[in-house]
C-alpha positions as CSV (number, residue, x, y, z in Angstrom):
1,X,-10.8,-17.1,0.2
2,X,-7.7,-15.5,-1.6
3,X,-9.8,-13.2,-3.9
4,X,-11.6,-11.0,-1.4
5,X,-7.8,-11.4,0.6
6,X,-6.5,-9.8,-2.2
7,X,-9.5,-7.3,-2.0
8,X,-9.4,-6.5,1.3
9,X,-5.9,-6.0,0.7
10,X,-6.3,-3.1,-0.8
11,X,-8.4,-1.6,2.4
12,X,-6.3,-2.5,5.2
13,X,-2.7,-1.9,3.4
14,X,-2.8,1.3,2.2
15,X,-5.8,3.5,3.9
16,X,-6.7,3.7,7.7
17,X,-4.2,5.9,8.5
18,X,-6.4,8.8,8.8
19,X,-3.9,11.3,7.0
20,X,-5.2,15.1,7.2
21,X,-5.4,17.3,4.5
22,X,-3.0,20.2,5.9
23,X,-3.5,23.9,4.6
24,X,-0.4,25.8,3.6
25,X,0.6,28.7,6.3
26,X,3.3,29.1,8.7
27,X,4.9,25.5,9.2
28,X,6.1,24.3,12.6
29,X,8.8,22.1,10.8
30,X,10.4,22.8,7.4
31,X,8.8,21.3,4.5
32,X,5.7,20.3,6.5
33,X,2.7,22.5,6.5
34,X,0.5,23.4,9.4
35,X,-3.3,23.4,9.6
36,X,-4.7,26.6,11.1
37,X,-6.1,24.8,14.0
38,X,-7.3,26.5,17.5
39,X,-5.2,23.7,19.1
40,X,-1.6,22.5,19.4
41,X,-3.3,18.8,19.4
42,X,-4.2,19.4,15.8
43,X,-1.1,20.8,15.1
44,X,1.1,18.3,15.3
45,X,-1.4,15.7,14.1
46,X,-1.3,17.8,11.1
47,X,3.0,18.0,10.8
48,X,2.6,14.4,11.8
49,X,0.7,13.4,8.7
50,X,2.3,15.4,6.2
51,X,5.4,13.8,7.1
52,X,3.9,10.4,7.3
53,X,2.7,10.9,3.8
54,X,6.1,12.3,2.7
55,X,8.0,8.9,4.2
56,X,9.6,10.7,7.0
57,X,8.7,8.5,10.3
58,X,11.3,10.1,12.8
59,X,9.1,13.1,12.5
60,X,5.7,11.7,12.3
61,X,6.6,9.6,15.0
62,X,8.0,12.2,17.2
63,X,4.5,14.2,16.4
64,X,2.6,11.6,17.3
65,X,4.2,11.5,20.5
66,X,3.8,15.2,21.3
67,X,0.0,14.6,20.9
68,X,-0.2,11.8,23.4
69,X,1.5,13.8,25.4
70,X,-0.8,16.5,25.0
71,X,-4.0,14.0,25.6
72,X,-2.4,11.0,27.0
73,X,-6.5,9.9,26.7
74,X,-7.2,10.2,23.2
75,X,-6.4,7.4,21.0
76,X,-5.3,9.5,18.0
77,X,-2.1,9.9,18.8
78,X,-1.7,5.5,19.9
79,X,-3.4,5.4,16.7
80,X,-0.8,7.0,14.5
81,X,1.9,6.2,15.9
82,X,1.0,2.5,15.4
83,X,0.6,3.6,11.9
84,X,3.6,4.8,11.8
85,X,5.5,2.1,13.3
86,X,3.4,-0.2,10.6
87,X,4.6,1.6,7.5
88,X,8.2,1.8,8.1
89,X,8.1,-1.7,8.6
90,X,6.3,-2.1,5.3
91,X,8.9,0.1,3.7
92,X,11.6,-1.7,4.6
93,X,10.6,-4.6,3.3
94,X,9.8,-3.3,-0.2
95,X,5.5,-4.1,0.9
96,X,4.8,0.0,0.4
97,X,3.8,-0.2,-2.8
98,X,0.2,0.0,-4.3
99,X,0.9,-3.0,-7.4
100,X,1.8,-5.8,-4.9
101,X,-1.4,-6.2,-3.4
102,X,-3.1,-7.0,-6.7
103,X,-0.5,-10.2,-7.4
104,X,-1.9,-13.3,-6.6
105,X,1.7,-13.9,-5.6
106,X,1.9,-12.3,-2.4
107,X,-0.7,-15.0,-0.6
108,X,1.6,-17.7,-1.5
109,X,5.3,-18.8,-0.1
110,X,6.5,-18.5,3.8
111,X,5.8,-15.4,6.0
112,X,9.0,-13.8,6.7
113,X,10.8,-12.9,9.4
114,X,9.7,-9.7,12.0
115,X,11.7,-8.6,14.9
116,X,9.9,-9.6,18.1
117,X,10.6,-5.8,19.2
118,X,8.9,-3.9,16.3
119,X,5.9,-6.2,16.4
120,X,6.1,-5.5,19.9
121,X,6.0,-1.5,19.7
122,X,3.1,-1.9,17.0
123,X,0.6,-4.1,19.0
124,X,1.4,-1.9,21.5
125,X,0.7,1.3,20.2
126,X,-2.3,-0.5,18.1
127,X,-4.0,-1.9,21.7
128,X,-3.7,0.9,23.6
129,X,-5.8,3.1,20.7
130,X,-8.7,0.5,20.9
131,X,-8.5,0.5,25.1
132,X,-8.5,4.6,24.0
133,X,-11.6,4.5,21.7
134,X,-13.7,1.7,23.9
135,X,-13.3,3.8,27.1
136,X,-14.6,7.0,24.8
137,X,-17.9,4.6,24.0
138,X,-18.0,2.9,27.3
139,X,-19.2,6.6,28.6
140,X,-21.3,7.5,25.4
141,X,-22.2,4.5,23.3
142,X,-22.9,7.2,20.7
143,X,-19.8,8.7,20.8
144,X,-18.7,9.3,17.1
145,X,-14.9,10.7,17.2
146,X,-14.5,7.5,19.7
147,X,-16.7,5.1,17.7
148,X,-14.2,5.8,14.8
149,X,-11.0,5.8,16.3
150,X,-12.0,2.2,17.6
151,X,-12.7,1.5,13.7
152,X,-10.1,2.7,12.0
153,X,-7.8,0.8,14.6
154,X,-9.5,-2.2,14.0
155,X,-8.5,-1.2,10.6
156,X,-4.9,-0.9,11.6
157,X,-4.3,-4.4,13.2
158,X,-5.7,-5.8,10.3
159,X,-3.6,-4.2,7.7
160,X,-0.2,-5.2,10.1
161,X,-1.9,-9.0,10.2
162,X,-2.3,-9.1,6.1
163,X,1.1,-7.2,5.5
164,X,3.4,-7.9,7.8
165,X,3.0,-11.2,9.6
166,X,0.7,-12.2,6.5
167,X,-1.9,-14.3,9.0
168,X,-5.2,-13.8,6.4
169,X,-8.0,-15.2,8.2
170,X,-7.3,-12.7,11.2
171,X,-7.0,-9.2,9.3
172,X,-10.2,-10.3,7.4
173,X,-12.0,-10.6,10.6
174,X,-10.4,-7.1,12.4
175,X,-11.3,-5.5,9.2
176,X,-15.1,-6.8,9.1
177,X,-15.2,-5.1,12.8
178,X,-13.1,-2.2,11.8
179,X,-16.5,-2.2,8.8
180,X,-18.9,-2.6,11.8
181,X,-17.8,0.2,13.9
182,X,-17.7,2.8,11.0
183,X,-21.5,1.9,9.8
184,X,-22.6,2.9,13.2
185,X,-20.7,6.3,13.1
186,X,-22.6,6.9,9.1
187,X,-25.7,6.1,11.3
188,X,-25.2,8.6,13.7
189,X,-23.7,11.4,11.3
190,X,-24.6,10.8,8.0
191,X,-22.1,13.3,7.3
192,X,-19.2,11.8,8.6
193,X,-17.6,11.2,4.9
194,X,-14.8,9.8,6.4
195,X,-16.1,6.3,7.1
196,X,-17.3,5.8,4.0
197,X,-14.0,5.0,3.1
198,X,-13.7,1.1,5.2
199,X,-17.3,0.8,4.3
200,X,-16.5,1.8,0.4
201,X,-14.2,-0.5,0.6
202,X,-15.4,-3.3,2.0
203,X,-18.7,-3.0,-0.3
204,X,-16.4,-3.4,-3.4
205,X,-14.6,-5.9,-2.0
206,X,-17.6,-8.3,-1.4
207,X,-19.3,-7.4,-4.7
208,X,-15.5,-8.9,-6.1
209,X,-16.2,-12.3,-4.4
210,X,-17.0,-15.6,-6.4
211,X,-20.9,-16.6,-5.9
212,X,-19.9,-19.4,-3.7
213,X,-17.7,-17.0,-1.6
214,X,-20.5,-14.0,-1.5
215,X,-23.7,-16.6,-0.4
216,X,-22.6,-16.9,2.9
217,X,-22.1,-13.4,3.6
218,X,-25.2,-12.5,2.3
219,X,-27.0,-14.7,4.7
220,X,-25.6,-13.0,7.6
221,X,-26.7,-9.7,6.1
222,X,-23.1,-8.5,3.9
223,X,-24.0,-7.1,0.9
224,X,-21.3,-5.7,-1.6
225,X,-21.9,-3.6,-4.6
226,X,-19.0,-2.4,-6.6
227,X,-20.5,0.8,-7.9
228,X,-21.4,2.0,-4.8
229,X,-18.2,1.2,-3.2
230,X,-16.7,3.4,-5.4
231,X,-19.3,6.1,-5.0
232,X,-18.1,6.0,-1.1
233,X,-14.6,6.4,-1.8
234,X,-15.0,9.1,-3.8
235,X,-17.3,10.5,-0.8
236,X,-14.8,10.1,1.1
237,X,-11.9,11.5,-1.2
238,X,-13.7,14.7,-1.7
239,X,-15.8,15.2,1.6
240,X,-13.2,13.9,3.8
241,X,-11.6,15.7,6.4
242,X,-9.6,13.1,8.0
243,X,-8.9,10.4,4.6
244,X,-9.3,12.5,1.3
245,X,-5.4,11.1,0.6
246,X,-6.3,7.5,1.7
247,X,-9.3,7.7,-0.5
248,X,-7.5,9.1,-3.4
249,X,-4.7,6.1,-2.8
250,X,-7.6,3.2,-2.6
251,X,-8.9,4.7,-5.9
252,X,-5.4,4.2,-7.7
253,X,-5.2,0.7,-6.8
254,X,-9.0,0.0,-7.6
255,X,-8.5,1.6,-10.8
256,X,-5.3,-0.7,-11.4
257,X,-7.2,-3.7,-10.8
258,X,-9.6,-2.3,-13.2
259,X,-7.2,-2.0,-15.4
260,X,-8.6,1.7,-15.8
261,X,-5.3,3.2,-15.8
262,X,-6.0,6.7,-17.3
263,X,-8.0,6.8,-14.1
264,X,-5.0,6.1,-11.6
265,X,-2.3,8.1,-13.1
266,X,-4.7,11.4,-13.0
267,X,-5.1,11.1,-9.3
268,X,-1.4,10.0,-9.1
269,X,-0.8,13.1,-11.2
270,X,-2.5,14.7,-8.0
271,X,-0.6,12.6,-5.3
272,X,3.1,13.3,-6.7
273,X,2.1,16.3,-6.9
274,X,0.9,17.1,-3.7
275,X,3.6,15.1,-1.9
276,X,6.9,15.5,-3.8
277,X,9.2,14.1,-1.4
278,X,6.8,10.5,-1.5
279,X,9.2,9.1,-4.1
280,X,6.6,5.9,-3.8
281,X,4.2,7.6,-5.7
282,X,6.4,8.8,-8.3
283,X,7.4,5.4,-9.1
284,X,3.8,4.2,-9.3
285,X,3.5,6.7,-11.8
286,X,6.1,5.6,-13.8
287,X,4.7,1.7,-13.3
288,X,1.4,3.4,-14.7
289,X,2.6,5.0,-17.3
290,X,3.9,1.6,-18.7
291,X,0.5,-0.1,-18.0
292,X,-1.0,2.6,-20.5
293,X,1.9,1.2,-22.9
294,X,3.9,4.9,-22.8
295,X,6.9,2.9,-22.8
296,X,9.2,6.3,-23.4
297,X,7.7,8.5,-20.6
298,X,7.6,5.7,-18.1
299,X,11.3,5.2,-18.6
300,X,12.3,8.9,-18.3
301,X,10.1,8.9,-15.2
302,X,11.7,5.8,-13.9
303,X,15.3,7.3,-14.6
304,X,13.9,10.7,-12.5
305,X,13.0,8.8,-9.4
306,X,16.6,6.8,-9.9
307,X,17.8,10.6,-9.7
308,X,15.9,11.1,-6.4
309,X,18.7,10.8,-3.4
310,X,15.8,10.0,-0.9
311,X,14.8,7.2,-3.2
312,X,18.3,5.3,-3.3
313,X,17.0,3.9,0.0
314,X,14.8,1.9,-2.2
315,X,17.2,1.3,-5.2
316,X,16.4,-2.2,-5.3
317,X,12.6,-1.7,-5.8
318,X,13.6,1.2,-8.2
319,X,15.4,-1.1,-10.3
320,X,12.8,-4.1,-10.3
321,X,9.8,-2.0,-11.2
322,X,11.9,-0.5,-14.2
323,X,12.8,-4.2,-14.7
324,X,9.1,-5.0,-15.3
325,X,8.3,-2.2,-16.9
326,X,11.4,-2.9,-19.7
327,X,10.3,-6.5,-20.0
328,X,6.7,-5.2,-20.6
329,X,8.0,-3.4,-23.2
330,X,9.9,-6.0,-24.9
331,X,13.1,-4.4,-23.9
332,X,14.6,-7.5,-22.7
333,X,17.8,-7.0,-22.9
334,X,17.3,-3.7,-20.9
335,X,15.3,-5.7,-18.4
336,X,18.0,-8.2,-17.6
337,X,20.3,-5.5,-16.9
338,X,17.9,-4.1,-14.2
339,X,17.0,-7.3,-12.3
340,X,20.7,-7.8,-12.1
341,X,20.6,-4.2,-10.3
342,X,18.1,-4.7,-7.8
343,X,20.0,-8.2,-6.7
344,X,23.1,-6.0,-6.0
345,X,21.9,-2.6,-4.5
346,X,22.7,-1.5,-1.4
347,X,20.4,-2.8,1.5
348,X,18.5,-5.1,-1.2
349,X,15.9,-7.0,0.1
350,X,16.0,-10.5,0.3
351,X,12.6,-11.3,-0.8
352,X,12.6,-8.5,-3.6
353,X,16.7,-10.1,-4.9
354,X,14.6,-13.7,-5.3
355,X,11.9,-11.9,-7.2
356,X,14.8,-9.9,-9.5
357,X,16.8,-13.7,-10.3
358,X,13.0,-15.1,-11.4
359,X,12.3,-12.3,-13.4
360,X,15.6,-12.1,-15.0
361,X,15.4,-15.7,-15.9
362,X,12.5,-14.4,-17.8
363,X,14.2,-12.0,-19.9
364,X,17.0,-14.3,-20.6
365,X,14.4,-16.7,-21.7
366,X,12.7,-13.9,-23.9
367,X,16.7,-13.4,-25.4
368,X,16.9,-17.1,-26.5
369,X,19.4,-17.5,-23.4
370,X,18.3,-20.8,-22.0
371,X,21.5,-21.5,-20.2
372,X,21.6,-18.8,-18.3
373,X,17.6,-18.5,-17.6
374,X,18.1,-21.9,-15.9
375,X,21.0,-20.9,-13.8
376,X,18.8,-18.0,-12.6
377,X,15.9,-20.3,-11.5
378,X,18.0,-22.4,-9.6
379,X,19.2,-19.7,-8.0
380,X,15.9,-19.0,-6.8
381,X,14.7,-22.0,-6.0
382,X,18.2,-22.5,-3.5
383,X,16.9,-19.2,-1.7
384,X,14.6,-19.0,0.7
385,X,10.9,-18.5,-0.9
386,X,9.6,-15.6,-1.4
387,X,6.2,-15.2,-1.4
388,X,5.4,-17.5,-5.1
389,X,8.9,-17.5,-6.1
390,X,9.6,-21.4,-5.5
391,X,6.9,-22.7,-8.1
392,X,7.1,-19.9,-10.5
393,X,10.5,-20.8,-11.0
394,X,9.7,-24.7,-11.0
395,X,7.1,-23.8,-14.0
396,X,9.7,-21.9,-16.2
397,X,12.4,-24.5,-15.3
398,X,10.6,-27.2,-16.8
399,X,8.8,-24.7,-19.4
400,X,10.7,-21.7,-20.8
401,X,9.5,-18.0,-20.0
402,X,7.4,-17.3,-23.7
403,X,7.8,-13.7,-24.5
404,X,4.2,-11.9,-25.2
405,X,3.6,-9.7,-27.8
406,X,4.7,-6.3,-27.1
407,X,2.5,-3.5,-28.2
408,X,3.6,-0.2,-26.4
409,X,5.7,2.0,-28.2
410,X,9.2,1.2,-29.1
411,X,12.0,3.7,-28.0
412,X,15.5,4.5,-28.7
413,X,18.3,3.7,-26.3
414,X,18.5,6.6,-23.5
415,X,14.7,7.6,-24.3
């Protein structure tokens, strides 16, 4: 079942978060627009989700917060805020990021650590939206706002399952309910372009499956179809009043998978753009740029999000991604430099420092370095296993790393 994990991966850890699409006027905070909305409710929903999207949870949290107090009944407010609590979790374990969810890598190795607390405060949050939304369709069984909400946090608790606490079988199933619960609101209002986005999703996802995977879903009446999961995301990116940006996100990791990556950087073009402080978009851009084999202009980009103060947080990712990008490039000496980086920033993350000693290996390998490579893998393999890291590191201890054949363009040092 790890290919349509790895699929559904792509719905449940980066969309169902419901962000709005904010129009500029008077903001309530700095930097964060403020819809012009009749209500305070939508107000701070909307400040809430521009700072979600910009990687500031004190204030998206706090937002969210006002809203529940607001309408301690609806479950938007539970809703966010469990998304909230979900992403900071995922961004402090280097799991924000669009490229890790198409590695066969990440189904593999132990499931980490989480602080009983903080998977605490998201269950929490994450229940008490779905008690929300079922008590909204308990007194209308056709009520869509609250057929939705009970969806998308469906949706939620299945992308915390496959992210954080990694349990696969579970989020598949939360996220085939979250699917459920969405095709009933396109059945009441067909216009409702927002849930095309799970049901998008979910279609590409099963048209992705092996035959032997797919048959059994047929049976029981799943059908997927790649083209017209695609055709509902991009629904959903342009009709949507609630997703648009989720939509847009989903599309840049399809398109990566694809391996259509003039595609994804356009619409990251748009992202970065949109949300400047969202330093994790600018280095997917510069990760993009070096799939398209622009070698020079993804390592000035990489270098300007090194630049970013607000990025340093994530120095360590920073560093690896550039690593990658330099080995790519057949810049190996360059590479080795920057997997030694991300082992020693500040804050590094332990999973991400065992990644940086395999990959350097590599480039040590791809430098005719064998002493050294070795000493790197058994570095790795003394550490606690990160995700794949254990057998990759078994494979190019017993078989050096073999450099491929570069093809991007080659620049000068500093360019």
């Amino acid at each position: 079942m790890r290919r349509i994990h790895l699929i559904i991966a792509l719905v449940i850890a980066i969309s169902l978060t419901g962000f709005a699409k904010p129009r500029q006027t008077k903001p309530l905070l700095p930097d964060y627009p403020q819809v012009k909305s009749a209500t305070e409710f939508e107000a701070h929903r909307a400040v809430g989700l521009a700072a979600l999207y910009n990687l500031d949870y004190p204030t998206a949290e706090a937002e969210f917060k006002k809203m529940i107090k607001l309408n301690p009944e609806h479950p938007a407010g539970y809703h966010y805020l469990a998304t909230t609590r979900w992403l900071s979790i995922l961004k402090a374990t280097r799991r924000l990021q669009i490229g890790l969810y198409t590695d066969d890598a990440f189904f593999a190795g132990s499931t980490g650590k989480l602080d009983p607390q903080l998977e605490g405060s998201v269950r929490e949050a994450i229940n008490k939206a779905i008690r929300l939304a079922n008590a909204c369709v308990t007194k209308n069984k056709n009520d869509v706002e609250g057929l939705y909400y009970l969806g998308a946090a469906h949706g939620t608790m299945a992308g915390f399952e496959f992210t954080v606490t990694r349990r696969f079988v579970e989020a598949a199933r939360k996220a085939d309910k979250g699917v459920e619960f969405h095709t009933r609101v396109t059945r009441l209002d067909p216009n409702f372009a927002d849930a095309d986005l799970m049901i998008g999703l979910y279609k590409y996802a099963v048209a992705k499956l092996p035959i032997l995977q797919k048959v059994p879903l047929v049976m029981v009446g799943k059908r997927g179809n790649s083209k017209d999961g695609i055709k509902r995301l991009l629904r959903a990116m342009e009709q949507g009043k609630l997703v648009a940006d989720d939509a847009r996100t989903l599309l840049v990791a399809i398109y990566e998978r694809e391996k259509n990556y003039s595609e994804a950087f356009k619409l990251l073009d748009e992202l970065t753009g949109k949300y400047p402080k969202n330093y994790l978009f600018s280095l997917e851009r510069a990760v993009v740029l070096s799939q398209l084999g622009k070698s020079c202009e993804s390592y000035t980009a990489f270098r300007q999000v090194l630049k970013d103060e607000n990025a340093q947080a994530v120095a360590d990712l920073i560093h690896y991604r550039y690593g990658e990008a330099l080995l790519k490039g057949g810049e190996f000496k360059g590479a080795a430099e920057y997997f030694l980086k991300a082992t020693k920033s500040p804050q590094s993350d332990s999973a991400l420092v065992s990644l940086a000693y395999l990959r350097r290996g590599q480039a040590l390998d791809a430098l005719q370095d064998r002493a050294q490579a070795l000493d790197h893998y058994r570095t790795v393999l003394e550490r606690e296993n990160a995700f794949d890291s254990h057998n990759q590191a078994r494979r190019y201890r017993d078989n050096p790393y073999a450099r491929e054949e570069v093809r991007e363009e080659k620049c000068l040092p500093g360019n």
